[in-house]
N, C-alpha and C positions, 0 to 999 in steps of 0.2 A: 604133848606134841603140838606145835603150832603148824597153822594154815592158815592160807593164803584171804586177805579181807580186802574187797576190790567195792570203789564205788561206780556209779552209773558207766560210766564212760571209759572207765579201767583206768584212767589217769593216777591212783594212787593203786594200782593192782601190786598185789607185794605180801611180805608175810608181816602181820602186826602183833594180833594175839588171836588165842587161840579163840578154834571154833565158830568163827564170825565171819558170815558175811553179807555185809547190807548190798549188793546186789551181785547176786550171782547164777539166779535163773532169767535174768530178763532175755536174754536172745530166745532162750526156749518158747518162753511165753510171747514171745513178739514184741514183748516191750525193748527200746533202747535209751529210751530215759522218763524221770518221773511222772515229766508232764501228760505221759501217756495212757496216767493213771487218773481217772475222772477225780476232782477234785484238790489239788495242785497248789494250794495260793501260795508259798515260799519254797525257791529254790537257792541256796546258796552255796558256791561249787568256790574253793578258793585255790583250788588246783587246775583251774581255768583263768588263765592270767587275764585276759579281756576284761573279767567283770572286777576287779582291784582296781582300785581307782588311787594312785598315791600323789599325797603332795608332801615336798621334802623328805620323801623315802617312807612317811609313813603313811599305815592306808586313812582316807578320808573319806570312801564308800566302799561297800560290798555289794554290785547289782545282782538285782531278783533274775533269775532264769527260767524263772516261774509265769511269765509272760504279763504279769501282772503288773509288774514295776514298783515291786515293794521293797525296796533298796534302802540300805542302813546305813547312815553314817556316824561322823562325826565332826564337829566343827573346834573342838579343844584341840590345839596342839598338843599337850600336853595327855593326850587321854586315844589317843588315835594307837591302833594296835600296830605293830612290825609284820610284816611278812615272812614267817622260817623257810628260806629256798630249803626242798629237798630236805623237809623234815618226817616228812611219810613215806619209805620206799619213792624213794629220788623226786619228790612232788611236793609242792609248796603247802602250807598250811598257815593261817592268820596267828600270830604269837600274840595275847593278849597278856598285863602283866598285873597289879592290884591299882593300879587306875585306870585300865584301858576296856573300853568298850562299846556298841554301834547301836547307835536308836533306829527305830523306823514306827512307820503308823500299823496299825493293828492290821493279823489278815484275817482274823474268825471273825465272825458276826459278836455282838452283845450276849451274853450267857450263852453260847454254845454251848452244847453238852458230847457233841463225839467229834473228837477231835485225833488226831495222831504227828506225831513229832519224830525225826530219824535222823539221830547224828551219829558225826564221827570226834572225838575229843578228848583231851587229856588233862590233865589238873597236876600242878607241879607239887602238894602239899595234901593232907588231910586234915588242915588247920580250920576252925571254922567251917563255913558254909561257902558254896560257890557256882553260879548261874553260868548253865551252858545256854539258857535261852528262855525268853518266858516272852508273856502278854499280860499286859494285867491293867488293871484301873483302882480305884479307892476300897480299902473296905474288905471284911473278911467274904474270904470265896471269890475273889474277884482276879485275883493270879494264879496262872497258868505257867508252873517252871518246872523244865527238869533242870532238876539243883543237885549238887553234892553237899551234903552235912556230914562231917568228918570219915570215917570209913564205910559209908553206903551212901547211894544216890538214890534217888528217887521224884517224886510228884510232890510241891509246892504248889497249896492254895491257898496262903496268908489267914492262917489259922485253920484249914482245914487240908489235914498235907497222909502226905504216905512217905516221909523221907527213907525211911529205913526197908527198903524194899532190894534193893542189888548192891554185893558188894563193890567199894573200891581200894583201891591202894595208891598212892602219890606214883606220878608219870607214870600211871598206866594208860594205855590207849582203848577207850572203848566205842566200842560199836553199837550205838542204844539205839532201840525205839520204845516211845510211850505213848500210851493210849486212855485213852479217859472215855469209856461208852452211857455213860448218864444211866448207868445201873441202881439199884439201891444198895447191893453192893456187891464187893467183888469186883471194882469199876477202874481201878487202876492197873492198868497191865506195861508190865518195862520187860521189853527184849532183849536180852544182854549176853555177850560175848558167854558167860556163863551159866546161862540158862532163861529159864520166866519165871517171874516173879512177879503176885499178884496180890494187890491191897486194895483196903477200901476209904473210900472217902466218904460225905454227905454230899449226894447229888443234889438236893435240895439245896444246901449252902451255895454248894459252888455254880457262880454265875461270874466267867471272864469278863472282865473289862475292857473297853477298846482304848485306854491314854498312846497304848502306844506296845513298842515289841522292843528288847534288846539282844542281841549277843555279848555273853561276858558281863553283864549284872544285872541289877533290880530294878525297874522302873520307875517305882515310885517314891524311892527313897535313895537309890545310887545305892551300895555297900554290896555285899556279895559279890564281888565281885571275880572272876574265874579264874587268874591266875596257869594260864595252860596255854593250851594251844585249841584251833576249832579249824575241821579240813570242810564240812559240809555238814550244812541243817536243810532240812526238806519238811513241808509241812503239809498236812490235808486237813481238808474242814469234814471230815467224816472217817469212821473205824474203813481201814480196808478190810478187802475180801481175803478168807483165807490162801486162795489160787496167786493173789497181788503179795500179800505177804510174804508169801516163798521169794516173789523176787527179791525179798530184800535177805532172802535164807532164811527166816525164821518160817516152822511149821505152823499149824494149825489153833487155834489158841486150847490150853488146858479145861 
């Protein structure tokens, strides 16, 4: 049975898939939107027509919400994403396609170790590997993605990864969030329209890089790139509380 997956602001409120939803307790809790969760550095809301920045019809920024001013773009004609009017329960979403996708400068510090990630996004293919968003710099342990590699998604740390941790299927639409707590292990946790699912990685290795952030591919090399659609990424420099998590509908961790 499907129900209804609403982000901050209900701007894409609607039924998508099942079991999800990244914000659904925030009135209770007092919250109305992320920023009002300590620790906040990227907000990207593409069902907020304000922050699309387009030239020639295609987008050439996505602004941060996040008060930070961590805003993504791109300067390639050629490589600039489409906007899908009314591709999420009647609400825009950025269409990126195998060249398109948005740089920005880093928001985590150099080797962070707890971090959390929370999108909305879909991948037109189970072909390959495919970047809904990362950070990263040189060097193994130094990228931070939640990537798709063919039918599961998961945690990309350029040689030290958890790919295969949540299922997926070509244009489905999911509702993630991912967590990396600097465990020794048991350190990667992805929150998913279908449950949680929890891997490990070498906390030890993994030390983020700050070259930079993208939506839709890899930083360091271009490729991976998404192929989907992306309605909102939200990012925190630390694990939330379990009381903050509900707001995004997900319970307690396992």
């Amino acid at each position: 049975m499907k129900q209804q997956t609403r982000i901050w602001t209900g701007r894409v409120a609607g039924t998508v898939c099942a079991a999800a939803v990244l914000f659904s307790a925030g009135a209770a809790c007092g919250m109305t939107a992320p920023t009002q969760a300590a620790g906040c550095v990227l907000w990207l809301d593409a069902a907020d027509a304000a922050t699309i920045v387009l030239t020639d019809g295609r987008v050439s920024q996505w602004l941060d919400k996040s008060g930070g001013a961590k805003h993504v773009s791109q300067g390639a004609a050629d490589s600039r994403p489409g906007v899908a009017a009314a591709s999420l329960n009647g609400r825009s979403t950025l269409a990126l396609d195998f060249n398109d996708y948005l740089s920005g400068s880093a928001v985590l510090a150099q080797g962070d170790d707890t971090f959390s990630c929370f999108a909305v996004w879909q991948r037109n293919t189970t072909d390959g590997a495919g970047v809904v968003f990362e950070q990263a710099g040189p060097g193994i342990g130094a990228r931070a993605s939640l990537l798709t590699a063919g039918t599961a998604y998961g945690f990309n740390g350029e040689n030290n990864d958890a790919h295969w941790l949540a299922p997926y299927g070509a244009n489905q639409w999911k509702v993630s969030g991912l967590e990396f707590d600097g465990r020794a292990n048991r350190n990667i946790y992805i929150y998913d329209n279908a449950g949680v699912f929890i891997g490990s990685i070498n906390s030890d290795t993994e030390q983020v890089g700050i070259d930079g952030t993208r939506v839709g591919a890899k930083v360091m090399t271009n490729g991976e790139n998404l192929n989907g659609n992306v309605a909102e990424i939200i990012v925190y420099d630390r694990i939330l509380s379990d009381t903050e998590r509900r707001v995004f509908g997900w319970k307690g961790r396992a």
